[in-house]
Phi, psi and omega in degrees: 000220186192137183281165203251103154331117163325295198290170152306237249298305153358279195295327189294309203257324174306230187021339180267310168298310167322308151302354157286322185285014107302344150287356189253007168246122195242147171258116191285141156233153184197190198271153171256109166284142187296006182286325218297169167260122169299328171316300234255352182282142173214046172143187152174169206238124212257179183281348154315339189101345175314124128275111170278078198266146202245189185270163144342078068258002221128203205222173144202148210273125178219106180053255196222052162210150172246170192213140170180139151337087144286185179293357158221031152116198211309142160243165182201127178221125179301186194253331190277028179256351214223118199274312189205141174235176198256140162205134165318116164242127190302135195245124170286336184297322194272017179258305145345312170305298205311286204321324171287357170261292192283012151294286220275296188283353173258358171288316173328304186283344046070262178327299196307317200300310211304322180290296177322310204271341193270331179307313211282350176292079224229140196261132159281000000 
C-alpha cells in the first residue's frame, strides 16, 4: 500500500496536488476525424443526441464501427451514428491556475503556521 501522511499540512497539499491533476485537463468535443487520437477519446455523443462515455485507454476505428470499453462492458458504435466524439486534453490556463492556487494556499498555511507558532510562545 502507501503510506498516509501524518502532519495536516502534509496531508492538505497531497490533496491538492491530487485535485489538480484533474483540474488541468478540460474536454474537447469535435467531429470524428481519422487526426482524432483514438487513445485519448473518452466518449462520444451520437447523432440522436445519447451520450456514451467509454473507459481508459480509450477507443479504436475498425473499418465504419468504433470500439471501446464502457461501464457495462464492450460498446460498438457505427461511425455514421456519431455526431462527436470526446477526448481529454490538457489546458494550459488551468494548469497554470492550478498551480497559482496551491502556491497561493500553501503560502496561506505557511503564514498561518508561522502566526500560530509566534503566538503560542511565551517569555519569563
Amino acid at each position: 500500500m502507501f503510506a498516509v501522511p501524518r502532519s495536516r499540512h502534509v496531508r492538505m497539499a497531497t490533496l491538492a496536488l491530487f485535485l489538480a491533476q484533474s483540474a488541468c485537463t478540460t474536454t474537447v468535443h469535435a467531429p470524428l476525424t481519422t487526426n482524432v487520437n483514438q487513445d485519448k477519446i473518452t466518449g462520444v455523443t451520437l447523432k440522436s443526441g445519447r451520450n456514451i462515455a467509454f473507459n481508459p485507454p480509450g477507443a479504436s476505428l475498425q473499418g465504419d464501427k468504433l470500439y471501446a470499453n464502457g461501464p457495462t462492458g464492450q460498446i460498438i458504435v457505427p461511425t455514421d451514428s456519431i455526431a462527436e466524439v470526446w477526448t481529454k486534453e490538457t489546458s494550459t490556463a488551468k494548469t497554470i491556475g492550478v498551480v497559482v492556487a496551491v502556491v497561493a494556499v500553501l503560502g496561506l498555511f505557511i503564514v498561518v503556521a508561522d502566526k500560530t507558532a509566534g503566538s503560542s510562545s511565551s517569555s519569563y
